[in-house]
C-alpha positions as CSV (number, residue, x, y, z in Angstrom):
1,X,-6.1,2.7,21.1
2,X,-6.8,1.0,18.1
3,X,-4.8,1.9,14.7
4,X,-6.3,2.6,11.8
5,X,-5.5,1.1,8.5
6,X,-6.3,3.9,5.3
7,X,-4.8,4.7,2.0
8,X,-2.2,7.5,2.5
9,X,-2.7,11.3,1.6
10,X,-1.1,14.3,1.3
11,X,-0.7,14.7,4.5
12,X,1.1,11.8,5.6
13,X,3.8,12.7,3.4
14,X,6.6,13.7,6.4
15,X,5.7,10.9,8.7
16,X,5.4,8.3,5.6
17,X,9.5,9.8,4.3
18,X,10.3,9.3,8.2
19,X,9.2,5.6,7.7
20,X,10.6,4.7,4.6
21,X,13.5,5.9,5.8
22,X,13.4,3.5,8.8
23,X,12.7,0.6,6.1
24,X,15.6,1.2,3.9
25,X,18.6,2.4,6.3
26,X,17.3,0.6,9.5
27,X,15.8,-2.5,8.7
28,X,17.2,-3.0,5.7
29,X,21.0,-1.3,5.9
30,X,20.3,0.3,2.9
31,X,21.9,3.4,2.1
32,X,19.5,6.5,2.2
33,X,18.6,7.6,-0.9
34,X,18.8,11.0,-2.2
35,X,16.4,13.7,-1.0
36,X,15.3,14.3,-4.3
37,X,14.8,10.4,-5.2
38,X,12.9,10.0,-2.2
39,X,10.2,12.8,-3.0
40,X,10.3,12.1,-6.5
41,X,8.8,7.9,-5.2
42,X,6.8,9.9,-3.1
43,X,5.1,12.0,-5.6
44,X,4.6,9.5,-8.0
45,X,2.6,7.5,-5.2
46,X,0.5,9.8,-4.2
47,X,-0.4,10.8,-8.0
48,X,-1.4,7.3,-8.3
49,X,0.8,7.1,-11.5
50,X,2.8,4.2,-10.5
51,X,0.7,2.7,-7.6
52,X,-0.3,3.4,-4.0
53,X,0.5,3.2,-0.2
54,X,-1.4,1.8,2.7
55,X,-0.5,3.4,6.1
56,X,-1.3,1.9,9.6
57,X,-1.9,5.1,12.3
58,X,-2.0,4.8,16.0
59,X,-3.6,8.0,17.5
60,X,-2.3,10.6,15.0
61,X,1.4,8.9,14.2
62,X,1.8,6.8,11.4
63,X,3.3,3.4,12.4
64,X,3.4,1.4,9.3
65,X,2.9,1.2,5.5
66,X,2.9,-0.9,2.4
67,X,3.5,0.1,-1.3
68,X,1.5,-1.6,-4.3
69,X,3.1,-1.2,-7.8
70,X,0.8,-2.1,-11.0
71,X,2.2,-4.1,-13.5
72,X,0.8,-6.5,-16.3
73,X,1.5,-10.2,-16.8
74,X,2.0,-11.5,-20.7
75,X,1.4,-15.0,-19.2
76,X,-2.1,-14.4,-17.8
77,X,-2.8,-11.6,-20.0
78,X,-4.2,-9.5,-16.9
79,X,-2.7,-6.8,-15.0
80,X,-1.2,-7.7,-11.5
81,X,-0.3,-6.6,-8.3
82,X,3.0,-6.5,-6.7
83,X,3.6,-5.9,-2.7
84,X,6.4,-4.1,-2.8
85,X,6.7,-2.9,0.8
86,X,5.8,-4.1,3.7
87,X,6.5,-2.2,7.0
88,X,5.7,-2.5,10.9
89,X,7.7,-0.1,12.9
90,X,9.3,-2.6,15.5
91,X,7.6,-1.5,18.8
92,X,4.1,-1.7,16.9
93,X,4.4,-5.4,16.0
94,X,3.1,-8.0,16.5
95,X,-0.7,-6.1,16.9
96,X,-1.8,-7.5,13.6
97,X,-0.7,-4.0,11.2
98,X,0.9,-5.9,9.4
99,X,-2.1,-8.4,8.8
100,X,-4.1,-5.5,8.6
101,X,-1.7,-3.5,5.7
102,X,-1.2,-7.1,3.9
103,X,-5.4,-7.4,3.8
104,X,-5.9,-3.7,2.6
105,X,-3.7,-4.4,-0.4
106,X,-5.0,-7.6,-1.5
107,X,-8.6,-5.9,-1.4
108,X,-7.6,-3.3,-3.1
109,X,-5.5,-5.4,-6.0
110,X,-9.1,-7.0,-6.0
111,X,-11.1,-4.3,-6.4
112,X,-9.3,-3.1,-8.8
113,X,-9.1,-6.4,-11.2
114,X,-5.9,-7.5,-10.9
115,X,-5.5,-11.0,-11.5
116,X,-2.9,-11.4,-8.6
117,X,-0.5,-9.8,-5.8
118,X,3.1,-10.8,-5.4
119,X,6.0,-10.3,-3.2
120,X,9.6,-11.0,-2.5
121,X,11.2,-11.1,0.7
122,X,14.8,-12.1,2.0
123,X,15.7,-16.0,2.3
124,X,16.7,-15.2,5.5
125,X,13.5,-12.7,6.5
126,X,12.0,-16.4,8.1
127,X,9.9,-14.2,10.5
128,X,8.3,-12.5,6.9
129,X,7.6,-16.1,5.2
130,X,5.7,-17.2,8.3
131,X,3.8,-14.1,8.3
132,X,3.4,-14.8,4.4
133,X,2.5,-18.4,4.6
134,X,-0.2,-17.2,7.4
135,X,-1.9,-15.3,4.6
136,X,-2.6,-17.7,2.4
137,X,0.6,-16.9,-0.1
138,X,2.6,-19.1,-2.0
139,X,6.3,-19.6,-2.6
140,X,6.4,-20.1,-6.7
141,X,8.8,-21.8,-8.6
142,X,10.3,-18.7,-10.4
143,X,13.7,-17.4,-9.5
144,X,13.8,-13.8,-9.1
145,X,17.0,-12.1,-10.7
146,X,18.1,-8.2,-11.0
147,X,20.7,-5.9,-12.4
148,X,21.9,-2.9,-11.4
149,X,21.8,-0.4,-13.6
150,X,23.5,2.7,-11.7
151,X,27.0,3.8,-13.5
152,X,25.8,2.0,-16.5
């Protein structure tokens, strides 16, 4: 059967916990985050306060899902899209969800007038700059750093 690729809702918000929860701890190695944290992201999202989620569903069971953020660049003086997430539960790729997730996103950064859609991934995620490359994106010349800001 084929899946379908939507916009989550309220009722995906179970399955879609179960998933991210596969992203961070099992594909990732991540430690889980707290309950609380977890349905506080998921809230947010589906307010549509700090962005959105694409799911991919296969006959009722939800088998995949991305997360867009909103931001604004001071560069380009336009707001942007970042790709925050992008997830395939294992047995499910290589079907072209991911493809599918990846396109729903960019439309939807369009559609909404964003003058662009990033993403990170790994150095070592070689499987995810193929698939990248494939649709059309661009390694840039910026250097992405962070901080962690827990126990500050």
């Amino acid at each position: 059967m084929k899946a379908t690729i939507r916009k989550a809702e309220a009722g995906d918000r179970e399955q879609l916990a179960s998933l991210l929860l596969a992203y961070i701890v099992g594909f990732y190695g991540c430690e889980p985050p707290a309950d609380r944290d977890l349905a506080l992201l998921q809230d947010r999202l589906a307010e549509g306060s700090i962005g959105c989620q694409f799911v991919a569903e296969r006959e009722g069971t939800l088998v995949g899902f991305a997360t867009l953020y909103g931001s604004y660049s001071t560069l380009r003086a336009r707001p942007v899209a970042v790709l925050n997430d992008l997830y395939v539960a294992e047995e499910e790729r290589g079907r072209g969800l991911g493809q599918g997730l990846f396109e729903a996103c960019a439309a939807y950064a369009a559609e909404q007038g964003y003058a662009s859609m990033s993403w990170e991934t790994d150095r070592e995620n070689t499987a995810a700059q193929r698939f990248y490359d494939r649709m059309g994106g661009r390694a840039g010349s910026w250097l992405v750093y962070s901080l962690e800001l827990d126990g500050r």
